[in-house]
N, C-alpha and C positions, 0 to 999 in steps of 0.2 A: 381212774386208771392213770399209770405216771407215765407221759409222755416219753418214748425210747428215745429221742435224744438227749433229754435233760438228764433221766440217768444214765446214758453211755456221756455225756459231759460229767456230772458226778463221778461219776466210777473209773473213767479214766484220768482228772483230775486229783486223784484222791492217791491215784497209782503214781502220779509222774512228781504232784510235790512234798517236800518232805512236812512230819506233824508239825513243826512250829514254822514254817516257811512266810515271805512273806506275800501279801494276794498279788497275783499277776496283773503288771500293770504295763502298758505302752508307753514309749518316751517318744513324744512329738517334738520334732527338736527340726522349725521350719528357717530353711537357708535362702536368703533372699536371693533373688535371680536377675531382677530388674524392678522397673518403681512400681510398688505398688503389686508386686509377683511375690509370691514362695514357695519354694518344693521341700515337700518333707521326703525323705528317700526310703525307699525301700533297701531291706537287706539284699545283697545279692546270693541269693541262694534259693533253691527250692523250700514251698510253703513245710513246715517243722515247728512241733511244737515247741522247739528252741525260742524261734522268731515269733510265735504267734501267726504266724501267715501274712507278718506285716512286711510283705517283699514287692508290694509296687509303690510305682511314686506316686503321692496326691502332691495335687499344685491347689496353692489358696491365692485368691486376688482379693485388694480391697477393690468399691469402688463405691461412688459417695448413695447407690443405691443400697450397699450392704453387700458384707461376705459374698463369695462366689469359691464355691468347691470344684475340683476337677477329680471325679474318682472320691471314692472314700472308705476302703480300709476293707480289710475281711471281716470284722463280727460287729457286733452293738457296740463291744467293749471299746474297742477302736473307733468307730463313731462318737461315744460319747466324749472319749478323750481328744479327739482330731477339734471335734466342735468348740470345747473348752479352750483349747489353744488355740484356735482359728479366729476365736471372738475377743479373744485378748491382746492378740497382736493386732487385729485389724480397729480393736472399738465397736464393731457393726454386727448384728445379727447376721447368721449366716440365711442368705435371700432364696440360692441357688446351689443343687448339687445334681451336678452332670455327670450320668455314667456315661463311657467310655464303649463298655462293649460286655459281655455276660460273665468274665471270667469273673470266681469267689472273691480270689485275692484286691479285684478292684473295688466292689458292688456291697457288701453286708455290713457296710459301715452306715448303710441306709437308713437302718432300720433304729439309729439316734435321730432322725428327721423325721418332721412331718414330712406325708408321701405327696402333697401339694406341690414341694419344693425341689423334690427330687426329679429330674426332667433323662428321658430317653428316647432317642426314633423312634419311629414307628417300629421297624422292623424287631429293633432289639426289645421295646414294648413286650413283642408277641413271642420274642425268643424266649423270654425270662417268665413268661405265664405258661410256659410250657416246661423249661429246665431246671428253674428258680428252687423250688424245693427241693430238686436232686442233688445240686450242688451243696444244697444248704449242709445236708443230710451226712453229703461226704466232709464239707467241711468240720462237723462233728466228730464224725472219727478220724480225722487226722489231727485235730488241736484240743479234743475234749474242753474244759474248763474255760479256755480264751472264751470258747462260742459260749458261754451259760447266757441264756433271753435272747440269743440271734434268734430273730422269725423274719422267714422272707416277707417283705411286702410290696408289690407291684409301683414302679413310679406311677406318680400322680400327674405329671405334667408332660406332652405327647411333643416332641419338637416337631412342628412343620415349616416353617421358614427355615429362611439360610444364614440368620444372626438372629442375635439376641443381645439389646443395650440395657446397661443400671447404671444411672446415674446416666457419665460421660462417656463411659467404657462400653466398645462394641466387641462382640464377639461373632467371628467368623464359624459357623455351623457347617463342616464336612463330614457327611454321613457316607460311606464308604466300606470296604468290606476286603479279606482277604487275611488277615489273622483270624476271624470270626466270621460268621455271614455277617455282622453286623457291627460296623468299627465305624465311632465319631473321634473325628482330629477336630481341636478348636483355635481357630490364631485367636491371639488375642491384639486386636490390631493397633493397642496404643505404644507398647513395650517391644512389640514386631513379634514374641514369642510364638511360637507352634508347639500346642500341648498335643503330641500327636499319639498319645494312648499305646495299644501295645502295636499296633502297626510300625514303630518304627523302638527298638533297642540299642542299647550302646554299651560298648564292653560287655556286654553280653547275650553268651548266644540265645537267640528267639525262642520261641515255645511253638508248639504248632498242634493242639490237641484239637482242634476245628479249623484247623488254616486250610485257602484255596491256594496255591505255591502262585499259579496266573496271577488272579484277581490282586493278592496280595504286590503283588510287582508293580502293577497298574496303578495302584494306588500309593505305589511311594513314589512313580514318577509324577503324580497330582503335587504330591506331598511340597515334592522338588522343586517345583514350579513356583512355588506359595509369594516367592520373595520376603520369605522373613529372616530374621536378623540369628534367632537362635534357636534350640529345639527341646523341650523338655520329652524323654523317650516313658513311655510303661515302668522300664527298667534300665539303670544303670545310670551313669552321672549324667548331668544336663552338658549336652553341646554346644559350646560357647557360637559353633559356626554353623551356617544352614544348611550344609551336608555330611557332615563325616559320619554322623548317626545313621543316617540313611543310605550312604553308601554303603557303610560298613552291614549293615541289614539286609541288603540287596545282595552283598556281595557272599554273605553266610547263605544266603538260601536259593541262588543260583549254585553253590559248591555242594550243598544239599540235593538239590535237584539230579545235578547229574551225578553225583557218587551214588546216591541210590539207585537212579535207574540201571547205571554201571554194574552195579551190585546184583540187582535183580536179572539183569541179563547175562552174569557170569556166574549165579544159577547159587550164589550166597545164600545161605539162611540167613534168620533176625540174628542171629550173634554176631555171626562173620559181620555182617554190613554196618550191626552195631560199633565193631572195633575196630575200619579201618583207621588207618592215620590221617590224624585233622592238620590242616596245612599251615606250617610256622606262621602264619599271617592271621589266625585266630588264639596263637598265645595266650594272650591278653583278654580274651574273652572267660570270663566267668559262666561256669557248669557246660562247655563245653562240649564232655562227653555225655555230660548224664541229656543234655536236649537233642542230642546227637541221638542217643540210644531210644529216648522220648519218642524222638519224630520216625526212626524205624518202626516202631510199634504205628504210632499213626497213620502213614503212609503208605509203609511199605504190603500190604494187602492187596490196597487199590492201584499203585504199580504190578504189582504181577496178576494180578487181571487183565491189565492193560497189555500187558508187552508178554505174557505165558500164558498164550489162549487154550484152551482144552483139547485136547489131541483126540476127543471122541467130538469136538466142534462141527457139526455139519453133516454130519451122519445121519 
């Protein structure tokens, strides 16, 4: 029997390029950040089979233990080429790849790793033995052909401490939660860097398709706190400074917060709420509306349960 992803990857691969095209391939093209740091950036745009899905940013470090990934890529295909590049720039085997948190766009570039190597909390552990195929599934039909041999496979390595050292290089381990139930930031404490995952975006508006709006808050004032020097976000350019990423995140999803609830209480459907007007001080933020329209779908249900209670309630 042909497994239905491989032919909806065929089939829809076959549809999107043209007969003499050439094979789809990733360009890893990593920007140093600090000594010994690099980000490769993501598009900023939603996952399209334009981009391949290669819209977060993976950070590569050397360190004299060997390679250390942060995040790695949506499919195999991007795994094997992130790896390739990863190990040319640095010299070293790659030792360490850290997810972040369950979304596709960070996580299926795993599947170019042995799963020994691949390291996740507990909690996100157990998110991804329950979600892991779903997303795989979806990732299939939105990039066809990118995904051809992505198969999820569970990390192999549980973080339970609060760092993890190679070589000479320590890394700070913060397991936290509020874009995801399950969100690891890691300083990396020689460079001063904060790889703070999708909990904290820049120039671009946040995503929230499992965000807690609380929890999430909580966790960028930890964030804040860190004293480090600069911030590499999920999405959008690196932060030369240790808060404009994080305020500006903080500052997107308190304006979130209360335009929706606003909205639900002036009795808006999902359009209306979808199109008010986003405030000149988010300009500059890339997909804007479309994470705007996103997060009303997400949200905005569990607000008006909350604040339009049933008018046959108590009867």
């Amino acid at each position: 029997m042909i497994d239905r992803r491989i032919a909806l990857a065929g089939l829809l691969g076959a549809i999107a390029l043209p007969a003499r095209a050439q094979p789809l391939a990733y360009r890893i093209i990593p920007e140093k950040v600090a000594d010994g740091l690099w980000v490769v950036r993501g598009v900023d745009a939603p996952i399209a089979m334009a981009n391949g899905g290669a819209i977060a940013n993976i950070t590569i470090l050397a360190t004299e233990g060997g390679t250390v990934l942060v995040d790695c890529g949506p499919s195999l295909r991007y795994g094997v080429a992130l790896k390739q590049a990863a190990q040319a720039l640095t010299g070293q085997p790659v030792v360490r790849v850290y997810l972040t948190h369950l979304h596709p766009d960070h996580i299926y570039g795993a599947a170019a790793f042995a799963p020994g190597i691949v390291a996740a909390t507990p909690q996100l552990a157990n998110l991804l033995k329950s979600e892991g195929a779903g997303f795989s599934d979806g990732m299939y039909r939105l990039l066809g052909d990118w995904m051809r041999g992505t198969e999820f496979t569970p990390p192999g390595a549980i973080l339970t401490a609060d760092h993890e050292t190679f070589g000479a290089r320590r890394f700070r381990l913060l397991p936290l939660a509020g874009h995801s139930p399950a969100d690891l930031a890691i300083l990396d404490e020689a460079s001063g860097t904060l790889i703070a995952g999708d909990l904290v975006f820049h120039d671009r508006a946040p995503s929230t398709p499992h965000a807690d709006l609380a929890k999430w808050h909580d966790s960028l004032k930890t964030l804040e706190a860190l004293g480090h020097k600069r911030v590499v976000p999920g999405h959008g350019p690196v932060d030369p400074t240790p808060a404009t990423a994080i305020v500006q995140t903080r500052d997107w999803l308190d304006w979130l917060a209360a335009t929706l609830r606003a909205s639900v209480i002036a009795g808006d459907d999902n359009v209306a709420a979808g199109n008010v007007m986003i405030p000149a001080r988010f300009a500059t933020l890339q997909a804007a509306r479309y994470e705007l329209q996103r997060s009303v779908a997400h949200l905005y249900p569990g607000l008006e349960a909350e604040l339009l209670p049933r008018i046959d309630a108590g009867r």
